[in-house]
Each structure stands twice: as structure tokens, then as C-alpha cells.
PLY file of the C-alpha trace (Angstrom):
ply
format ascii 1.0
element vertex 351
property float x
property float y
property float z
element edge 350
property int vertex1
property int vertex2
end_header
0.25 2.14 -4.02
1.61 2.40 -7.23
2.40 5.49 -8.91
-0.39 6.40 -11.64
1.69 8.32 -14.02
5.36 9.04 -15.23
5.05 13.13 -15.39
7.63 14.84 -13.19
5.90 17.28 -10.34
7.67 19.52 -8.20
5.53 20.14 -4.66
7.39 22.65 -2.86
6.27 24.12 0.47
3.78 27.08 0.87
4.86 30.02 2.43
2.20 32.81 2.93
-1.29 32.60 3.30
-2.11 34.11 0.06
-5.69 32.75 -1.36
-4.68 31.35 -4.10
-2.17 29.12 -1.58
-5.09 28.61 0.51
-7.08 27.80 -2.41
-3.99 25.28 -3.50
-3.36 23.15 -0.34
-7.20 23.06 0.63
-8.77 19.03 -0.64
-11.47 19.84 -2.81
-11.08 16.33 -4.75
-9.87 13.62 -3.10
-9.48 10.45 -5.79
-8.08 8.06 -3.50
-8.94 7.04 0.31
-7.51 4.36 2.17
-9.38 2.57 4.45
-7.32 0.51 7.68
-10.38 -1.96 8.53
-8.77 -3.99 11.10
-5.54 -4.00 13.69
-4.55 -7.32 13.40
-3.65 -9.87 11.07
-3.62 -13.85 10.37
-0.08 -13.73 9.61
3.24 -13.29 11.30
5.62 -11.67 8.54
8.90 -10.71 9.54
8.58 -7.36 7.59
5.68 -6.18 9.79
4.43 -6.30 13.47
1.04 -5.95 13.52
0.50 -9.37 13.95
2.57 -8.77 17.61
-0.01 -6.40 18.86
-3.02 -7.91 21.13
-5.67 -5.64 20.93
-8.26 -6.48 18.17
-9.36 -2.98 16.92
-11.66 -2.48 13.64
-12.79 0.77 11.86
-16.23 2.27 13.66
-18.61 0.98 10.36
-20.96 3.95 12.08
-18.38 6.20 11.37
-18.07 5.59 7.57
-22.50 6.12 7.55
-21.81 9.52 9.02
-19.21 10.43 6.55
-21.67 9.66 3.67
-22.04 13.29 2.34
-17.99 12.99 1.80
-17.91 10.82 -0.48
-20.07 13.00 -3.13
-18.28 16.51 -1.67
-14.46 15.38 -2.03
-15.79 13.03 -5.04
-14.47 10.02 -3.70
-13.47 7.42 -6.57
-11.12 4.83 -5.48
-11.58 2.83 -1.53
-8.47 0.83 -0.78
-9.41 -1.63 1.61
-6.14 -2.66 3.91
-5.40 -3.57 7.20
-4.05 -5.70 9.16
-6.28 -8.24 7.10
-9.66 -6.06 6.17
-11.48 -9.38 6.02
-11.20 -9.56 9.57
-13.73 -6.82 9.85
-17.15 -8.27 11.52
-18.87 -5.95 9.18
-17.55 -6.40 5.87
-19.78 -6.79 3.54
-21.64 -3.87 5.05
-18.86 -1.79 4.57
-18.79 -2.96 0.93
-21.91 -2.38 0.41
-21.95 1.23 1.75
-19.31 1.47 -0.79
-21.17 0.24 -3.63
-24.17 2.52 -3.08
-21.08 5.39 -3.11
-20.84 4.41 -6.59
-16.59 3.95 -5.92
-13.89 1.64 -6.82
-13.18 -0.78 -4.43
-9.99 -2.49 -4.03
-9.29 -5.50 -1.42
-5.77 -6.07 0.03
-5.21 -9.05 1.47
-3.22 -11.81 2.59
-5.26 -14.49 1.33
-4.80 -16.81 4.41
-9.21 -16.42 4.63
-9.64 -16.07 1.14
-10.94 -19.51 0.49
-13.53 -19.25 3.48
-14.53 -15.68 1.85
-14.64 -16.19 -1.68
-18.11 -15.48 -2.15
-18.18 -12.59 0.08
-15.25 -11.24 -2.50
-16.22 -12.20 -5.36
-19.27 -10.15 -5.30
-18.28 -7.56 -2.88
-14.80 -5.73 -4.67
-13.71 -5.07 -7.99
-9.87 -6.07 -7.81
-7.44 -8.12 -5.42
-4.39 -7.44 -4.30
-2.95 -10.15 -2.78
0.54 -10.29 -0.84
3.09 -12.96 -2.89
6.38 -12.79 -1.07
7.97 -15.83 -3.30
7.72 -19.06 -4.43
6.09 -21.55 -1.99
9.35 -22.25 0.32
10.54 -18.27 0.66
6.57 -16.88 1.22
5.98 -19.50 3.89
9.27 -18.39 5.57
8.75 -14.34 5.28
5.14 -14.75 5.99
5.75 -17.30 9.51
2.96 -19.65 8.59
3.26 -23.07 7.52
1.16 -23.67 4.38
0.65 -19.76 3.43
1.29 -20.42 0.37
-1.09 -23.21 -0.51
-4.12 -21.19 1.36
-3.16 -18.49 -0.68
-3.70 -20.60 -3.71
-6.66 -22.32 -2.48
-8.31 -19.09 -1.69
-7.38 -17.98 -5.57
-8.69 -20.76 -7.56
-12.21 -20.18 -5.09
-12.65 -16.24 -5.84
-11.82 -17.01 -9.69
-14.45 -20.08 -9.95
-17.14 -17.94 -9.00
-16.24 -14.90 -10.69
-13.53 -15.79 -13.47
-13.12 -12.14 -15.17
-12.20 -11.07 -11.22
-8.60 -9.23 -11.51
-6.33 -10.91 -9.23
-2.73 -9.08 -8.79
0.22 -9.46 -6.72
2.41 -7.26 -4.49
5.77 -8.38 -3.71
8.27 -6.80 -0.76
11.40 -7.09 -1.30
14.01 -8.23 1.26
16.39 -10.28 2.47
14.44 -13.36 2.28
13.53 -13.32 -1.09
15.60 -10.49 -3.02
17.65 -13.45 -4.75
13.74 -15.26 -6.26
12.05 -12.69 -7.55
11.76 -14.39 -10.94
10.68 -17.66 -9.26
8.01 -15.37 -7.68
6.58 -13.65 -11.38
6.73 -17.75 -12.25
4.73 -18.19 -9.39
2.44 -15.06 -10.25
1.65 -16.83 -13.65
1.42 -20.61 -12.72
-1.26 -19.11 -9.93
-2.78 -17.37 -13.60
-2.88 -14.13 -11.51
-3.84 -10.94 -13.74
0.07 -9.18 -12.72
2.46 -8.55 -10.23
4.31 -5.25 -9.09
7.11 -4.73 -6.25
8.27 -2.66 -3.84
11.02 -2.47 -1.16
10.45 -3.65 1.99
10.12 -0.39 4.35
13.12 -0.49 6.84
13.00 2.89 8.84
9.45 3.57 9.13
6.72 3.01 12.08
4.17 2.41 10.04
2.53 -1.10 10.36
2.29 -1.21 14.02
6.27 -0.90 14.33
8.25 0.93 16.63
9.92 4.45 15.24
12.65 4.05 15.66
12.95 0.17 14.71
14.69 -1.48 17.35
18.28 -2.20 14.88
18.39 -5.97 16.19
15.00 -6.29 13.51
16.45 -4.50 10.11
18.98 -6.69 9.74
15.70 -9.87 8.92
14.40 -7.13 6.91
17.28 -4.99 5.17
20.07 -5.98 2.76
23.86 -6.33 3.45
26.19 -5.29 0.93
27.00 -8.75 -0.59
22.79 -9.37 -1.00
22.40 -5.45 -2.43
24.47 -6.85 -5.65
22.44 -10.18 -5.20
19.41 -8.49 -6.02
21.23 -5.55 -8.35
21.67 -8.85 -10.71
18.10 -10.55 -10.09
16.27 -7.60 -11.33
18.32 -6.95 -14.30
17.58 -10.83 -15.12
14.13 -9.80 -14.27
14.17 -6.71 -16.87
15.99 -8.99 -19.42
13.69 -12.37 -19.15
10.76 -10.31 -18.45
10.67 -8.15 -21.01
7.60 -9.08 -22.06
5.64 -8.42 -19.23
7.10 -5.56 -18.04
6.07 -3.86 -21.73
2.76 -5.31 -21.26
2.22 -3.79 -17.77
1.59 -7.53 -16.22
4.78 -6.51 -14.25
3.87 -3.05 -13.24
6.86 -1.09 -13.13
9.29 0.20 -15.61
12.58 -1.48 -15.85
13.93 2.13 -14.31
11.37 1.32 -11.30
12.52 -1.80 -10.54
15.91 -0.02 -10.67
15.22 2.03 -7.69
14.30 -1.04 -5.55
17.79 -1.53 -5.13
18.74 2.36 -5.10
16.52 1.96 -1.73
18.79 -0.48 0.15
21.63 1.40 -1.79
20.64 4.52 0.23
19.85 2.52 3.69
23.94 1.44 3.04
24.96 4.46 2.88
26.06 3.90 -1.08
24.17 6.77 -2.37
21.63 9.22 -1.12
18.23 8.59 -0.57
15.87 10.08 -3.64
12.10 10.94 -2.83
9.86 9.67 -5.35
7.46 11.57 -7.50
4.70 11.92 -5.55
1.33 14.22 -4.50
-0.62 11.36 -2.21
-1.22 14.10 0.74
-3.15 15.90 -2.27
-4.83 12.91 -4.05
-5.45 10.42 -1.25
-5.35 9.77 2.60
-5.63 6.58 4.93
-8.33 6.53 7.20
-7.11 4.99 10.36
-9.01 1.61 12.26
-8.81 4.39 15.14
-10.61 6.99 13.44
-6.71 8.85 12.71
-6.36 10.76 9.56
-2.99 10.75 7.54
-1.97 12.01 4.34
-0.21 8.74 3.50
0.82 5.36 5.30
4.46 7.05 6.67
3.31 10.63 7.85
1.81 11.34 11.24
-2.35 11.94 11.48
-3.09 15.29 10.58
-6.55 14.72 12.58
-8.78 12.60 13.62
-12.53 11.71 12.03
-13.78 10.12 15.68
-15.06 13.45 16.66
-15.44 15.23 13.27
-15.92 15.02 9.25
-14.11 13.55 6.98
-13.79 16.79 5.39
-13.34 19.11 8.41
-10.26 16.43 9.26
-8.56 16.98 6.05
-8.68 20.68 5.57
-8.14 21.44 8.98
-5.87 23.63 10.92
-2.65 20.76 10.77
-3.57 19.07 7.47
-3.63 22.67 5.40
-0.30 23.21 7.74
1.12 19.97 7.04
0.56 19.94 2.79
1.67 23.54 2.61
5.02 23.36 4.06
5.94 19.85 2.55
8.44 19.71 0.30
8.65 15.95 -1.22
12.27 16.34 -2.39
13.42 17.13 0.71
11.26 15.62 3.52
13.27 12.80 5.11
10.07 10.80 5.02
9.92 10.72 1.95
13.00 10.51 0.91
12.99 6.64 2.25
9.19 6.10 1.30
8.96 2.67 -0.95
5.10 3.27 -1.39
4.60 6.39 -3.49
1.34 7.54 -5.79
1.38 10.06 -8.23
-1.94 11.20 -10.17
-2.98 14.58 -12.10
-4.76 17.02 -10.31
-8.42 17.43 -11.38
-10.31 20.24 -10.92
0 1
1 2
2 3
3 4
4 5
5 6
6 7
7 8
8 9
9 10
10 11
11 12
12 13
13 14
14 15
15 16
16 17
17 18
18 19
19 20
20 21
21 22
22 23
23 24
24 25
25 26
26 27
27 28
28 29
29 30
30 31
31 32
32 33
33 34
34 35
35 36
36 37
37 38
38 39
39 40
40 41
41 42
42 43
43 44
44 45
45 46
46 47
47 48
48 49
49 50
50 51
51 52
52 53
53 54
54 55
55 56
56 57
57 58
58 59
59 60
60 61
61 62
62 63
63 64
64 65
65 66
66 67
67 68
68 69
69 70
70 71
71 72
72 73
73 74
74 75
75 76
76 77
77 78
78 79
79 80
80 81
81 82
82 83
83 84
84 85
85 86
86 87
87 88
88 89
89 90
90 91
91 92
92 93
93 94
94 95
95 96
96 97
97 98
98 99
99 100
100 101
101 102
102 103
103 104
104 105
105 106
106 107
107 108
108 109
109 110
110 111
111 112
112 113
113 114
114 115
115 116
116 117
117 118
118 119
119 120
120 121
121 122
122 123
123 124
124 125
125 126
126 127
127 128
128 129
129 130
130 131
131 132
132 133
133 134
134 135
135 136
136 137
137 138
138 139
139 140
140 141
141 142
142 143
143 144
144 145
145 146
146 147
147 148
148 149
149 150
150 151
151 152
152 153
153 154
154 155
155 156
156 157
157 158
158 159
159 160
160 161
161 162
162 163
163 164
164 165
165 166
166 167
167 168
168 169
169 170
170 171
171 172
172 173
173 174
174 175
175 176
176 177
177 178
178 179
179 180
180 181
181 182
182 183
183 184
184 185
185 186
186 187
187 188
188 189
189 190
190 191
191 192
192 193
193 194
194 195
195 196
196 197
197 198
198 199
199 200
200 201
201 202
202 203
203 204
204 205
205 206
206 207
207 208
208 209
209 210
210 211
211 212
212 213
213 214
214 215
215 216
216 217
217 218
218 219
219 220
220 221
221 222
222 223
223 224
224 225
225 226
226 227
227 228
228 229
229 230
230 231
231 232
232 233
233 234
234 235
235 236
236 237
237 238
238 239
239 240
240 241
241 242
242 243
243 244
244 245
245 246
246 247
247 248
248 249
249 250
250 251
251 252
252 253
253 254
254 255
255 256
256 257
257 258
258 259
259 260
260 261
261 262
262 263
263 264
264 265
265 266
266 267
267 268
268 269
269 270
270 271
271 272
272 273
273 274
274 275
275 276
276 277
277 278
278 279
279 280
280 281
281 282
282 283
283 284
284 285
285 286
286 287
287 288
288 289
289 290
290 291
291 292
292 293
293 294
294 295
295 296
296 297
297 298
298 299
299 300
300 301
301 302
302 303
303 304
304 305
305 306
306 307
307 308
308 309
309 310
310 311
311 312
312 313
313 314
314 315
315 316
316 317
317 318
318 319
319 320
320 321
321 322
322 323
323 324
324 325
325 326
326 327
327 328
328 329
329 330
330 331
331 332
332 333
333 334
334 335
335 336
336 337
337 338
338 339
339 340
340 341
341 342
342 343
343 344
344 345
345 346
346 347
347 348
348 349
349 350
């Protein structure tokens, strides 16, 4: 998720159990939640293995109706719907519809490959898209393993916006090998496919997030990470990006700053060894959290649960015992998590 704002934070660690601490690191607001609907996926992308898994696992629907009260007590604004693909989830228009009568924000991420067949579904159901775009035509069929992704991505496009043509439509892009030398072919793509923007990140390389082993075995970065030689490949596709671009990037249809983009090669700088890794600004653990398809509780995609909502609140989950632990004695400069993490979110506190 992108970050919401530009203002530097420093988060350091709690140390006491003073009440105002307590007071601090207890989730009184919670903006953002993340939803995991589903464990697998349509696709096969070299960048992630939940396709590889063979259990089908979706989030308990049930458990969302008995979480209702949360959404009003942590004033719930903002329902990312992710996966795996969420429109894999046998009850998904229920779940949207749940949402609606919450009165939130709901935001689909998806791969498109079912789009087409769901258009109507999402058309009425969400309020935005975010649909993976991994290239032009050639490179997203490649990093996505599935002959004719691209054109069912398309398909399913031109069917949400016919029935609802003010729908906002944006892309996400990973970077990697594959495709860090096209990333202007894939903003050319982003406008012939009259999408309402495109943002990137950096392809996560160290992480077990999205069903991958932690460690990663190392015979799997290298279809993933950049060598030296491709690290100055993409060094000089982003600055034409900034320079051709400049446009859009002012305009916020590309959503990061020219400095942002910047950092996308910092990343695989840092995974080199060239320079040291640099956490991003960041408070997600105190904005937001990612409700599990197993009921798990985490503060972002790349930290371990901090509970689990199975066999309690929503609420009781996120302000218990390991999640007060966990927020209090993170430091975001320093966490090696977070140092590598290419997903960050940043937003205000409210009271």
C-alpha cells in the first residue's frame, strides 16, 4: 500500500509500562484493514507462490458478521480486499455487502484473469481497482505464467468500465528482473488500457510473505532479484521514467515522487550489498492490519500474527498481550523487517 503522506515520523520502541505508553501503543482507531479472502490464485507469477500451494482456503464470511461491532469501535474506514485472488471467494458479494452496510471504503485487488466473468459483481460491489500490470503484453504474460494474461486483463477492463465508466481503475507494477528494463512500455500500457494511474514497487526478495518459504530457497531470487549489470538497467529506466513522465508523475497518475521511484532501485542496491538497506516511513502496525484467510492477525503483510480472530474479537486480537508487545518495542528504523519492506503506509494519527 502506498504511503499516504510525505511527513517524516520517528516510531521508536516503548520501554515502560507507563499509561500514557499504554495509552500510545493500544488501537483505538484503526483506518485501514486488510482483508486476505482467499489462499489461492488463477495465476502462476514467478514473484509469488501462492499459486504452488493446494489447499483452497477462504476467510470464515461468519467471522467478519461477528466482528460487526469492530468496525464502528476501531472506526473502520478503508477494507482492502487481497488475496490470493479475493474474487475467488464463494461469498463475495456478501462480503461486500457486509461492507457496504459498514459504511467503509472498499478497495478490490486483483489480477484480473476473472474480471471479465465478474464485471457486474465489481462494478457495483467496490469503489476502486487495483489491478496487477507487470508490463506490456509480452513481459506480463511471462512474469505472470499464463498465456493470454494480458488480453483477459484487458477484456475484464473494458467490461467493469462499460457498466460503470466513472469506476477508478489503477495499476500496481513489481518490479524485477523480468520487466525492470519496460517500465515505460508498461505506463504506455497503463494509458492505452485508459486506466485512472499506475504506481510501483519492488518486487519483495527476502520475505515469506505470499505463501513463500522464509528463508527463500536462493535458487528462486535470482528469477526475482537484480544482478549488478540489470540494477544500472533499471537505475537508467526510471530516470527516463522521471524525465518522459514528468507529467504524470506531477499529476499523481504515476503515484510516486521521482525520489520514490528512486528508492526502487536503492532496494536491489541494498539486496547487492551496494548500500544499506533504509526502512521506509511508516506507522501501518498503528493505522492498519491484514486479517488473515486463516483467521491470523498481523500488523502488516511482512510481520508475524500478533493473534488470531478464530477464537476472539477483532479488537481483543489487536490490543492483546503480543500485539501491545509487538508495537511497543518496534523500532521502524531499525527492525530488519522493515528495513527490506517494499510495501510501506504512512497516515496521521487521528484521535
Amino acid at each position: 500500500m502506498e504511503s499516504e503522506s510525505n511527513m517524516l515520523v520517528s516510531i521508536q520502541p516503548g520501554r515502560s509500562t507507563d499509561p500514557e505508553e499504554l495509552r500510545e501503543h493500544r488501537i483505538r482507531r484503526l483506518p485501514i484493514l486488510v482483508l486476505d479472502l482467499h489462499s489461492r490464485c488463477q495465476c502462476k507469477c514467478v514473484m509469488c507462490d501462492i499459486w504452488r500451494t493446494r489447499e483452497s482456503q477462504e476467510l470464515d464470511f461468519d467471522l467478519l458478521v461477528r466482528n460487526r461491532d469492530a468496525f464502528a469501535g476501531l472506526k473502520i474506514e478503508w477494507v482492502v480486499l487481497t488475496g490470493g485472488e479475493p474474487l475467488m471467494h464463494s461469498r463475495f458479494i456478501d462480503i461486500c455487502t457486509f461492507l457496504k452496510q459498514e459504511g467503509v471504503r472498499i478497495t478490490l485487488l486483483t489480477a484480473g484473469m476473472s474480471l471479465a466473468k465478474r464485471a457486474s459483481e465489481v462494478a457495483n460491489c467496490v469503489d476502486e481497482v487495483i489491478i496487477s500490470l507487470d508490463g506490456p503484453r509480452k513481459v506480463h504474460d511471462q512474469i505472470r505464467g499464463v498465456t493470454g494474461a494480458y488480453d483477459l486483463l484487458t477484456t475484464g477492463i473494458l467490461a467493469v468500465l462499460s457498466q460503470r465508466p466513472e469506476m477508478q481503475i489503477r495499476a500496481r507494477t513489481t518490479v524485477q528482473k523480468t520487466n525492470c528494463s519496460a517500465l515505460c512500455e508498461t505506463v504506455d500500457a497503463a494509458q492505452e488500457l485508459d486506466l485512472s494511474g499506475i504506481s510501483f514497487l519492488a518486487a519483495d526478495v527476502t520475505s515469506a510473505a505470499f505463501n513463500r518459504q522464509n528463508p527463500r530457497p536462493s535458487s528462486q531470487a535470482p528469477t526475482i532479484a537484480l544482478d549488478a549489470s540489470e540494477v544500472e538497467t533499471l537505475d537508467c529506466e526510471i530516470a527516463r521514467v522521471i524525465k518522459r513522465f514528468e507529467r504524470e508523475i506531477a499529476s499523481g497518475y504515476i503515484a510516486e515522487s521521482a525520489a520514490k521511484l528512486r528508492r526502487i532501485t536503492h532496494h536491489f542496491r541494498a539486496h547487492l550489498g551496494q548500500r544499506p538497506h533504509q526502512a521506509p516511513l511508516c506507522n501501518a502496525p498503528w493505522v492498519s492490519a491484514v486479517l488473515g484467510h486463516d483467521g491470523s492477525l498481523r500488523p502488516c503483510f511482512f510481520h508475524e500474527p500478533i493473534g488470531s480472530v478464530s477464537n476472539q474479537t477483532l479488537e481483543t486480537a489487536l490490543n492483546g498481550r503480543a500485539g501491545w508487545h509487538f508495537r511497543s518495542s518496534l523500532d521502524v528504523e531499525r527492525n530488519a523487517t522493515c528495513q527490506q519492506c517494499v510495501c510501506s503506509l504512512y497516515r496521521p494519527h487521528e484521535d
